[in-house]
C-alpha positions in Angstrom: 0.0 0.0 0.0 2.8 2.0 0.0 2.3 3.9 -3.3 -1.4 4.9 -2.1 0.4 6.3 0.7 2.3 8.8 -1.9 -1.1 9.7 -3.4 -2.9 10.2 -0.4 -0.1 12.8 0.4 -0.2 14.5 -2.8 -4.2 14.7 -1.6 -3.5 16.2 1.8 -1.8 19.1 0.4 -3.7 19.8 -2.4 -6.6 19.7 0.3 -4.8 22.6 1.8 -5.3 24.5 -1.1 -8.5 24.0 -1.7 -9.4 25.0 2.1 -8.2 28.2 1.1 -10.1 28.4 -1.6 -13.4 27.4 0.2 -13.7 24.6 -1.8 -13.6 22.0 0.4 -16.3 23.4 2.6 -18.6 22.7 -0.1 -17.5 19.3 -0.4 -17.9 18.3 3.1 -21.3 20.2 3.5 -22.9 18.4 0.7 -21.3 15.2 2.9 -23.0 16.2 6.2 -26.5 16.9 4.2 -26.1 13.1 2.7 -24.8 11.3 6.3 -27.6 13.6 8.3 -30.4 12.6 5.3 -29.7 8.9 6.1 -28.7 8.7 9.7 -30.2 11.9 11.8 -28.7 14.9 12.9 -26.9 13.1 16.2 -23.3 12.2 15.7 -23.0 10.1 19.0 -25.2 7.9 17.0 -24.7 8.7 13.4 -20.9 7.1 13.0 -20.9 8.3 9.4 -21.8 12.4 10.3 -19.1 12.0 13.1 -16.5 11.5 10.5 -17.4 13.8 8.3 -18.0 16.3 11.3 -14.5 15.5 12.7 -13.0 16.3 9.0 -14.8 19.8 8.8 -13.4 20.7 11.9 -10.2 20.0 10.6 -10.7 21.9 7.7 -11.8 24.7 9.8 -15.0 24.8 8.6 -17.4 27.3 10.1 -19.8 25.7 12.8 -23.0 27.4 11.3 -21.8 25.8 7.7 -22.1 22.6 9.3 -25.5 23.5 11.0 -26.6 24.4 8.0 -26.1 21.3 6.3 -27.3 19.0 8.7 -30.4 20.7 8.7 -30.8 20.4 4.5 -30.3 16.8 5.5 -33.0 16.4 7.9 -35.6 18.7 5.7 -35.3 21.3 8.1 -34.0 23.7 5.5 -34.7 23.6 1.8 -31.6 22.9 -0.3 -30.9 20.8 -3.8 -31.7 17.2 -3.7 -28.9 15.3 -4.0 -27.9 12.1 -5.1 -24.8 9.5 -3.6 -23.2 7.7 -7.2 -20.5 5.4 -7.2 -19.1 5.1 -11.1 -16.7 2.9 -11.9 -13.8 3.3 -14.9 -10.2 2.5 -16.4 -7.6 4.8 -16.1 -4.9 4.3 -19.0 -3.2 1.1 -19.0 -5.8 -0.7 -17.5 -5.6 0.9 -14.0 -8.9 0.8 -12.4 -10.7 3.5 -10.3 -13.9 4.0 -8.8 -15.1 6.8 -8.8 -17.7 8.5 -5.8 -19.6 11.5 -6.7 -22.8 13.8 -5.0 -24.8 15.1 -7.2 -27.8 16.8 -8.5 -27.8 15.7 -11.6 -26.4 11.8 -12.9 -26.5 13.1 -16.3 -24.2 15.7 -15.7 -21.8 14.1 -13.8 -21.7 10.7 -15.9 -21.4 13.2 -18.7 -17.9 14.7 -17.4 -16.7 12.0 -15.7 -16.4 10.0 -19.3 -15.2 13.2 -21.4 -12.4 13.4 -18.7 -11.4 9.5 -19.1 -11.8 9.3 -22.7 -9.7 12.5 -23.5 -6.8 11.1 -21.4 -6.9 7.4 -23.0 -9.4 6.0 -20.3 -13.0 4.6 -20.2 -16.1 4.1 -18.3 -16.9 0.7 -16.8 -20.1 -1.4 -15.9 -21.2 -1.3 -12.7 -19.0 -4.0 -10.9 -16.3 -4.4 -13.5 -14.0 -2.5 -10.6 -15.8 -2.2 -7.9 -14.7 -6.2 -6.9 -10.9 -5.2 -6.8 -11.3 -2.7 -3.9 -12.5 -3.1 0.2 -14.0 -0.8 1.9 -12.0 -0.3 5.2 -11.5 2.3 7.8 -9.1 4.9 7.1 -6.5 7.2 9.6 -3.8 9.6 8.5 -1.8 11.5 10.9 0.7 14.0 10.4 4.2 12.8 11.9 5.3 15.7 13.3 7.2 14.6 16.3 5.4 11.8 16.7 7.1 7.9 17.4 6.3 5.7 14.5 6.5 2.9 16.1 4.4 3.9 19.0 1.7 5.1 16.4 2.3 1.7 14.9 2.0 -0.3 18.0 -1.4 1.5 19.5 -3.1 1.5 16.0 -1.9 -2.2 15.2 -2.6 -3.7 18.9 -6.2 -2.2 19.2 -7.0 -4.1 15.7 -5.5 -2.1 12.7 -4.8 -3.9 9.8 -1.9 -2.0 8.3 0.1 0.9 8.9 2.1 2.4 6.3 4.8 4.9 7.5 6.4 7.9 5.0 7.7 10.9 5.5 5.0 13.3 5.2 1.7 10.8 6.6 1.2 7.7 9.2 -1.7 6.2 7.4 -3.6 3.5 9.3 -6.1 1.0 7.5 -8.7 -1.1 9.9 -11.3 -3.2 9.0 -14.9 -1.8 9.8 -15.4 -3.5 13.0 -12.2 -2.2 14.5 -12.4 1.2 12.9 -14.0 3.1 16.4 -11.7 1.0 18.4 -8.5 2.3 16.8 -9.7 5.5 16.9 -10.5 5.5 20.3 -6.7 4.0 21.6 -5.2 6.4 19.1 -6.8 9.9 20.4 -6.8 8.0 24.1 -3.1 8.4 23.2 -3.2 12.0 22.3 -2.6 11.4 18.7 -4.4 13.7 16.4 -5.4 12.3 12.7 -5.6 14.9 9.9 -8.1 12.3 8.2 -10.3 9.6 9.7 -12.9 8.4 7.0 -14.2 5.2 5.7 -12.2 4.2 2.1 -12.3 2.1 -0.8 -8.4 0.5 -0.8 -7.3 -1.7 -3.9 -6.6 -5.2 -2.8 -3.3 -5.0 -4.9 -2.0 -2.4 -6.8 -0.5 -2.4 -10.8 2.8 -0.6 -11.3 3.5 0.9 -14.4 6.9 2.7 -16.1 7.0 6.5 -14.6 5.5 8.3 -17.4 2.6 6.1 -17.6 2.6 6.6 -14.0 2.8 10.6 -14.0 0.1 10.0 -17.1 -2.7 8.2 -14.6 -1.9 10.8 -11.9 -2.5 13.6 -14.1 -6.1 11.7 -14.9 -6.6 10.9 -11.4 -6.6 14.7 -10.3 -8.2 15.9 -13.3 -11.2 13.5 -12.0 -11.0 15.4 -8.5 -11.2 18.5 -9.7 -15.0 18.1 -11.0 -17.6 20.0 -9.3 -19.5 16.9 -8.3 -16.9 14.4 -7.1 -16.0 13.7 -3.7 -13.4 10.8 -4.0 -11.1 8.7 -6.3 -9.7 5.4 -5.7 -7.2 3.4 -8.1 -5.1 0.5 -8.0 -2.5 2.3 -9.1 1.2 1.8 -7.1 3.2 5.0 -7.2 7.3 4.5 -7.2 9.2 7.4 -5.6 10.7 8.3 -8.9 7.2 8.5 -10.4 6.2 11.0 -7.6 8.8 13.0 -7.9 8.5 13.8 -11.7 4.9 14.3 -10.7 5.4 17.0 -8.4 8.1 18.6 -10.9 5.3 18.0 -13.6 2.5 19.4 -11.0 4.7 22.4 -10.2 
């Protein structure tokens, strides 16, 4: 998993930026209206709206924002109806990803989802064609910053985690659902804070390519994220450290 773990960094900064840009906050409100639609307004007993609370907050994202939301979610405020949609596609070279979206309107977002794969060499995909080479798991990241990897990794591995994947920029931690509140709950009983902790689609094995077919699917990958109407994107694809670092020249 250890070329996620170079994506998922590339995703923490460039979630940064868009926190300055406000754009984030739209992301995670149209989140909290989906979790509070389906769950209720409580977070003690809506595990999904905690989440996605806890990640607002982290984003420092303004407490009536996420009022306001959770009350389009429960009908107490009139807002657009939106729609959760999983789509599913190939990236060039045959790396999959799956693709999670909110939206208002399926048309739309099918619509630029497949212009953005098919200009770049990729395709859509029938529902379950990827889906099968991903789990859905329980994900952490924490920022090292004068933190003990190996204590991180003891904590998170001894109160169930499945995997934890140390680099230089992110500790990420995966955990199978059951376990996922547990390893929170010995992590931040440890005083470790997370910058992330979210459920995840993770690819059951990852497909290396050369590094400019590698820089190629990163450059569709983000392209993907930048749409209006998507909130996630998972691949299979493994990221080398060369390949990242032509990326970041590329990216710069």
């Amino acid at each position: 998993m250890s070329g996620h773990n170079k994506w998922s960094t590339i995703k923490h900064k460039k979630a940064a930026a868009d926190a300055k840009r406000g754009k984030i906050f739209t992301r995670l409100a149209r989140e909290i209206t989906i979790a509070a639609r389906e769950g209720g307004s409580d977070p003690d007993s809506n595990f999904r709206l905690r989440l996605i609370m806890d990640k607002a907050r982290a984003a420092n994202m303004p407490k009536e924002n996420v009022e306001r939301a959770t009350k389009r979610g429960t009908g107490e405020l009139k807002g657009e109806e939106l729609v959760e949609v999983t789509y599913e596609g190939y990236a060039p070279n045959g790396v999959a990803v799956l693709v999670q979206a909110l939206t208002d309107n399926k048309n739309r977002t099918v619509a630029e989802i497949r212009r953005t794969l098919t200009r770049q060499g990729g395709s859509m995909a029938e529902a379950g064609a990827v889906a099968w080479q991903f789990d859905r798991k329980g994900y952490i990241a924490i920022a090292p910053n004068g933190l003990n990897s190996d204590t991180v990794f003891e904590i998170a591995v001894e109160a169930g985690a499945e995997d934890v994947v140390i680099g230089d920029d992110l500790i990420e931690v995966y955990v199978a659902l059951e376990n996922f509140q547990a390893v929170q709950g010995a992590l931040k009983g440890a005083g470790i804070e997370f910058e992330t902790a979210e459920l995840a689609m993770v690819p059951k094995a990852t497909m290396q390519l050369d590094d400019k077919e590698t820089v190629q699917v990163m450059g569709v990958i983000e392209a993907l994220e930048d749409l209006d109407d998507i909130q996630q994107v998972y691949s299979n694809l493994y990221i080398s450290d060369e390949a990242m670092s032509s990326y970041e020249t590329v990216a710069a």
